[in-house]
C-alpha positions in Angstrom: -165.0 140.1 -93.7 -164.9 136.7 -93.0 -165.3 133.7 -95.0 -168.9 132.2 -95.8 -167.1 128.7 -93.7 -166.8 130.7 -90.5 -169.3 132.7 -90.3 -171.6 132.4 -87.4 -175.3 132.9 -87.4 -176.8 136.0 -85.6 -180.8 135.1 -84.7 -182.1 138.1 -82.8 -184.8 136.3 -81.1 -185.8 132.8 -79.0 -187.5 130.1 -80.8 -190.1 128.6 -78.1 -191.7 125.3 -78.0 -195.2 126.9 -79.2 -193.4 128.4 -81.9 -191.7 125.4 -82.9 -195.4 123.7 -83.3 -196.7 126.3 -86.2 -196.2 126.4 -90.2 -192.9 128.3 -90.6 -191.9 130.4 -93.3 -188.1 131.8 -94.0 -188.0 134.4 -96.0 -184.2 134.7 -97.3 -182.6 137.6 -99.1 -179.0 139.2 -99.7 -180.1 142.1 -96.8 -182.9 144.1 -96.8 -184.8 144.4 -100.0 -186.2 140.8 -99.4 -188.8 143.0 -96.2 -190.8 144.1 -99.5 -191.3 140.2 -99.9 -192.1 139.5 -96.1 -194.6 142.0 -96.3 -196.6 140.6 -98.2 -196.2 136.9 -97.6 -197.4 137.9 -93.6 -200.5 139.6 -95.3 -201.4 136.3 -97.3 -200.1 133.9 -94.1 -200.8 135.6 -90.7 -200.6 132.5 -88.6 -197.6 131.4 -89.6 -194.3 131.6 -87.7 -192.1 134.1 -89.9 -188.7 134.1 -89.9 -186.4 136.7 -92.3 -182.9 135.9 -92.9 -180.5 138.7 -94.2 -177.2 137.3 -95.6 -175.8 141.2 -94.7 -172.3 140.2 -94.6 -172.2 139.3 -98.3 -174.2 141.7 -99.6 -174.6 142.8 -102.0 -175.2 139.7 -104.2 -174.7 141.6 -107.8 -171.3 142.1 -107.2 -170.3 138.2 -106.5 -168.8 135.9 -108.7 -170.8 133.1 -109.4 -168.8 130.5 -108.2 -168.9 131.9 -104.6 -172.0 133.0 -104.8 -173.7 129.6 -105.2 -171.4 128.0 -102.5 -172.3 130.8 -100.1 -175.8 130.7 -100.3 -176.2 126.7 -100.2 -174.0 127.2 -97.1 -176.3 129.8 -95.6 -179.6 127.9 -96.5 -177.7 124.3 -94.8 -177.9 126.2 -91.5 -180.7 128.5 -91.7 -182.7 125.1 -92.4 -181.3 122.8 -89.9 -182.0 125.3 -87.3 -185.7 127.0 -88.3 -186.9 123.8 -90.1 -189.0 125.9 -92.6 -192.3 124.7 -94.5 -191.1 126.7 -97.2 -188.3 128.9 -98.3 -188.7 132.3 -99.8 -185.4 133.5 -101.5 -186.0 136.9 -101.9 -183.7 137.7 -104.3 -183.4 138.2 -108.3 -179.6 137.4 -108.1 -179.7 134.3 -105.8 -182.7 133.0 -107.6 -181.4 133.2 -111.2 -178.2 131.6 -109.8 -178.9 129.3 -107.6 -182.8 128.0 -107.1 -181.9 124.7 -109.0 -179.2 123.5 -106.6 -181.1 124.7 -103.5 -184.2 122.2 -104.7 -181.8 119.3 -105.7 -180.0 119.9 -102.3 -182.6 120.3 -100.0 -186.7 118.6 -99.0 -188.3 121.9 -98.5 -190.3 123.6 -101.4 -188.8 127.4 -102.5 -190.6 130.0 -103.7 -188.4 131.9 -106.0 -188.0 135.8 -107.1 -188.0 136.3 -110.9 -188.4 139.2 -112.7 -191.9 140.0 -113.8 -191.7 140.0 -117.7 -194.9 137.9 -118.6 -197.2 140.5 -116.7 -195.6 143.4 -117.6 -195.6 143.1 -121.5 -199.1 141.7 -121.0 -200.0 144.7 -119.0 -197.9 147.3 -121.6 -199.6 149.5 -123.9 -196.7 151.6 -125.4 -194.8 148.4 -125.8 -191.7 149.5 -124.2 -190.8 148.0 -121.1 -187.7 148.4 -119.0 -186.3 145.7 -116.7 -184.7 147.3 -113.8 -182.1 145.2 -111.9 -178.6 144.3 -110.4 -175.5 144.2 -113.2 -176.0 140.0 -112.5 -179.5 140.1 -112.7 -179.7 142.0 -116.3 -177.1 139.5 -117.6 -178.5 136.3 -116.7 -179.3 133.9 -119.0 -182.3 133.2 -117.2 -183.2 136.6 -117.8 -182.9 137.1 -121.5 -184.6 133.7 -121.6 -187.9 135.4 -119.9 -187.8 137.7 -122.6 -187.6 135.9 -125.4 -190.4 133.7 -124.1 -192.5 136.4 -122.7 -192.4 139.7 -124.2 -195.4 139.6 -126.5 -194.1 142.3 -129.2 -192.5 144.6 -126.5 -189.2 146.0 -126.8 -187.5 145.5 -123.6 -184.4 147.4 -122.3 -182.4 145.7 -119.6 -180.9 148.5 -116.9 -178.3 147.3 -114.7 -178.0 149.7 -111.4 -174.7 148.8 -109.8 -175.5 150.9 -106.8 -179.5 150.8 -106.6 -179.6 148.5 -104.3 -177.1 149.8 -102.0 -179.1 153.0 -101.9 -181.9 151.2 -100.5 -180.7 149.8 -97.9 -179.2 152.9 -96.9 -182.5 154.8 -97.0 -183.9 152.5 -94.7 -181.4 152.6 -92.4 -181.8 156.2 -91.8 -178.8 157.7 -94.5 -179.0 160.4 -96.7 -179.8 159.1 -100.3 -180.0 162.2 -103.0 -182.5 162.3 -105.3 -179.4 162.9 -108.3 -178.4 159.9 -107.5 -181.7 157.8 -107.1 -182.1 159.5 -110.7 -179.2 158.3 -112.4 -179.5 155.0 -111.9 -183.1 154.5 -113.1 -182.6 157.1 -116.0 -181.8 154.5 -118.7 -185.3 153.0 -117.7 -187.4 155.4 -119.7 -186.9 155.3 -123.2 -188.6 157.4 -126.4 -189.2 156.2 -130.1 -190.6 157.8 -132.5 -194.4 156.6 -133.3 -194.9 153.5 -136.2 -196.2 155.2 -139.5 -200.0 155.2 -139.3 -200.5 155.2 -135.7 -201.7 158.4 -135.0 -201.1 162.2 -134.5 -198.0 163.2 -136.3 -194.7 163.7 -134.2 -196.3 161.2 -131.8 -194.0 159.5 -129.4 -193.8 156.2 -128.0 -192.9 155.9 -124.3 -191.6 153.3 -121.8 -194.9 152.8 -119.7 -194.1 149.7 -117.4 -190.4 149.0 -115.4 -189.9 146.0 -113.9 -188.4 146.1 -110.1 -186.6 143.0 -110.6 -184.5 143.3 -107.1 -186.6 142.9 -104.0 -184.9 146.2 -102.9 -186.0 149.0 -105.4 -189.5 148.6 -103.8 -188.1 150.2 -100.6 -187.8 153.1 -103.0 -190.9 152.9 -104.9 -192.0 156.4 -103.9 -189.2 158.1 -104.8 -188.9 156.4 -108.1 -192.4 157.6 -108.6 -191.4 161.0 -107.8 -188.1 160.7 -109.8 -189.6 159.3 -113.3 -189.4 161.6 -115.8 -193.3 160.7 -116.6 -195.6 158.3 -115.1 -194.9 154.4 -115.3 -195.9 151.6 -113.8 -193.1 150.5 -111.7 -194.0 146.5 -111.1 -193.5 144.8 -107.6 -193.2 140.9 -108.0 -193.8 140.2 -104.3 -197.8 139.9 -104.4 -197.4 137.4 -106.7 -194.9 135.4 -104.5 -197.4 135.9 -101.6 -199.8 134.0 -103.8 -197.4 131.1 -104.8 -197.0 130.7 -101.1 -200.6 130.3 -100.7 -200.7 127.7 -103.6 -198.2 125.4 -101.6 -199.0 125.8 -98.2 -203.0 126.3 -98.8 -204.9 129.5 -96.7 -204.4 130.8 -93.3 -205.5 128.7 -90.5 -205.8 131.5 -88.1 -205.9 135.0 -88.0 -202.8 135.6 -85.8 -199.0 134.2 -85.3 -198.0 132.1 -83.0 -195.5 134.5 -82.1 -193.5 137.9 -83.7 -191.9 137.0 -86.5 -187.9 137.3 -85.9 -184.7 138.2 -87.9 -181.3 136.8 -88.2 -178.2 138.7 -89.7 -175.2 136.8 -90.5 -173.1 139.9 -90.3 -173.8 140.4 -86.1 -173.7 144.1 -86.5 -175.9 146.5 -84.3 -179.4 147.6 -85.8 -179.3 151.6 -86.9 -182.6 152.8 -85.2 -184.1 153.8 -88.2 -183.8 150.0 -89.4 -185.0 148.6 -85.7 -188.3 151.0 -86.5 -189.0 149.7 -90.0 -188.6 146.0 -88.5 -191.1 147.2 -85.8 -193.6 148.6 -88.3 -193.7 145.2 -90.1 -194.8 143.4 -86.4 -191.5 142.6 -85.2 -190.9 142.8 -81.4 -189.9 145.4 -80.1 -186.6 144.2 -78.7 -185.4 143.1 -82.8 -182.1 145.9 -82.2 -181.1 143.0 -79.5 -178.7 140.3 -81.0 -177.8 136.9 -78.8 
């Protein structure tokens, strides 16, 4: 792999001089998880010019020393602005976010929209007070993290699950590889927790359950159904990117037309070919058709 100083960007697509005239959005992430994000920030924006920047090469984030971490994404996010000139940054991304969101808004004039995990409305939302936070081995042991906690869980109990390979799964289930379920299933396992009821609240031998995990990696999304399917009883899994969609919408105000100026495009830094299974899901999300093609 080559260093983070080397490494060239790969933009899959042309930026033309109507394109360059619209609101642009770049929505950053560690590889693919941050297309959950995307999603819904081109439902809440339609006429903006989207771009989605995968920092593939040094992914995945969870396993990076902090040190190299922060230097590699304020390298990353140097060039991805100077050449896209954003509106706003998205960084799609639990790890990167936690790490690194204060030197990206000391470094850089462009507002970011940050990816936290969604504590405060999942103990609001809890009624078995037991929530699990589900995240990368970094994300779990923030600082940041445990901080949201003690701020925000309202009574809950909240267990912190680290998946070292969650992630990773992901992005191999959308491009096309086999994933098995036993595996999917271990990692989330430690999510769903029993306790025995408080005296005095109710039938006897009642049980307490988790009822609410928190996706707090922009990848486990990609997953969501088989996590449904997996859970050993019914939770509710939460997805922080409509709430990013909104904060978007709070800084940059509401559509001004119902259409793009153009697709939306991609750049990898890694250069490597598209799997066709990945070129499919890009297309699904209204990229153009030739998003396989790197320049």
């Amino acid at each position: 792999m080559r260093g983070p100083s080397t490494l060239p960007l790969i933009a899959i697509f042309a930026i033309s001089p109507a394109m360059a005239a619209a609101a642009t959005i770049l929505v950053f992430d560690s590889g693919l998880g941050g297309l959950t994000v995307f999603r819904e920030v081109a439902k809440a924006r339609p006429d903006a010019r989207l771009v989605y920047a995968a920092d593939d090469a040094f992914f995945p984030y969870g396993r990076r020393d902090e040190p190299a971490l922060i230097a590699r994404v304020l390298e990353v996010m140097a060039q991805l602005i100077a050449t896209h000139e954003p509106s706003l940054v998205v960084i799609a991304c639990n790890t990167a976010s936690t790490l690194v969101l204060p030197q990206l808004r000391a470094r850089f004039d462009v507002p970011f929209v940050g990816t936290v995990p969604a504590i405060k409305p999942a103990c609001a939302g809890s009624k078995s007070k037991l929530v699990s936070v589900l995240g990368t081995e970094a994300t779990v042991r923030r600082e940041y993290t445990r901080t949201l906690i003690r701020d925000f869980a309202q009574g809950c109990a909240v267990t912190l699950v680290g998946s070292p390979r969650l992630a990773e799964m992901a992005e191999a289930a959308l491009k096309g590889e086999f994933v098995p379920d036993a595996d999917i299933a271990a990692e989330i396992a430690s999510c769903f927790v029993e306790t025995p009821a408080e005296a005095g609240s109710g039938v006897l031998g009642e049980r307490k359950r988790t009822d609410t995990v928190v996706l707090a990696c922009t990848h486990y999304p990609l997953l969501l159904d088989r996590l449904e399917r997996l859970a050993p009883w019914p939770v509710d899994f939460v997805d922080p990117a409509p709430a990013i969609a909104r904060r978007v919408l709070d800084l940059l105000g509401e559509p001004a037309a119902e259409k793009p100026p153009a697709p939306p495009f991609a750049v990898f830094t890694s250069g490597r070919p598209l799997a066709p299974p990945l070129t499919a899901a890009l297309a699904r999300l209204g990229f153009a058709a030739n998003a396989a093609a790197g320049i």
